[in-house]
C-alpha positions in Angstrom: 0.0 0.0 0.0 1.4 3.3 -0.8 0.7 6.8 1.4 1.0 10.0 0.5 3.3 11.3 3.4 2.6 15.1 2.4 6.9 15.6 2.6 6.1 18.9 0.9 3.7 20.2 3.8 6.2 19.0 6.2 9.2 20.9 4.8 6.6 23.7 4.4 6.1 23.5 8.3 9.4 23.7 8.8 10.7 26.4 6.8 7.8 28.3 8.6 8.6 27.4 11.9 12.3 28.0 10.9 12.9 24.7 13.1 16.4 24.0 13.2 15.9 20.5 15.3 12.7 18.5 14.6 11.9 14.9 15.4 9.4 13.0 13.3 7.5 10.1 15.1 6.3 7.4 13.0 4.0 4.3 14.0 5.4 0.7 13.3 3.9 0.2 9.8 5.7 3.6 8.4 9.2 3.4 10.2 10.8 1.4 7.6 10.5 4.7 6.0 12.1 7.0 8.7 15.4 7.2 7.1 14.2 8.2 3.7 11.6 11.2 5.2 14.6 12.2 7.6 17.2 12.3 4.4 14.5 14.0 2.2 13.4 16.5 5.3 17.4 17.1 6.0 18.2 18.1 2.7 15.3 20.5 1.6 15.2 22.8 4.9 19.0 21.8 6.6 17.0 20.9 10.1 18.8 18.3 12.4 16.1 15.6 12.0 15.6 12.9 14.8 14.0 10.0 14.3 11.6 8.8 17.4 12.0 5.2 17.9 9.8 4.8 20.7 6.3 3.1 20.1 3.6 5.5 18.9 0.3 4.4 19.8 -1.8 7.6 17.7 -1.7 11.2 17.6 -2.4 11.5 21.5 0.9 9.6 22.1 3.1 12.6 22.1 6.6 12.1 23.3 8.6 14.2 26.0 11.6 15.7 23.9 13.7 18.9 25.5 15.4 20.8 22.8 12.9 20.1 20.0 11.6 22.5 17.7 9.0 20.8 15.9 7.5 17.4 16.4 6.0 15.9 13.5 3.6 13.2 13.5 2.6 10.4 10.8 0.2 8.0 10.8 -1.8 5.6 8.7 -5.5 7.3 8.6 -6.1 10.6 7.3 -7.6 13.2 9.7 -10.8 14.7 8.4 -11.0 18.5 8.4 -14.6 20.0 9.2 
């Protein structure tokens, strides 16, 4: 199954937030993809991107980070905007 991981919103985001450290979280079906969305994110805004390798049970599993910019989330479902 393929996903569209939005990596242009993301390095939108960042450019934005002029993050210079951002950690992407990722839940266990999408982290074989962590180091290709940290190369990609690296190389289009020059962030320091971490990769959380904790478990990630959903958007309301947020992890504790100090010295973070930006914390980006994936998942599998879409979010529906109303």
């Amino acid at each position: 199954m393929e996903y569209n991981l939005e990596l242009e919103r993301a390095v939108s985001e960042i450019k934005k937030q002029k993050a210079k450290v951002v950690c992407i979280q990722l839940p266990e079906g999408l982290k074989q993809k962590a180091t290709e969305i940290a190369d990609r994110l690296k190389k289009e805004t020059d962030a320091k991107i971490l990769i959380w390798a904790g478990t990630c049970y959903g958007a309301c599993d947020v992890p504790d980070l100090k010295g973070i910019d930006l914390l980006i989330q994936w998942g599998h479902a879409e979010w529906k905007r109303t």
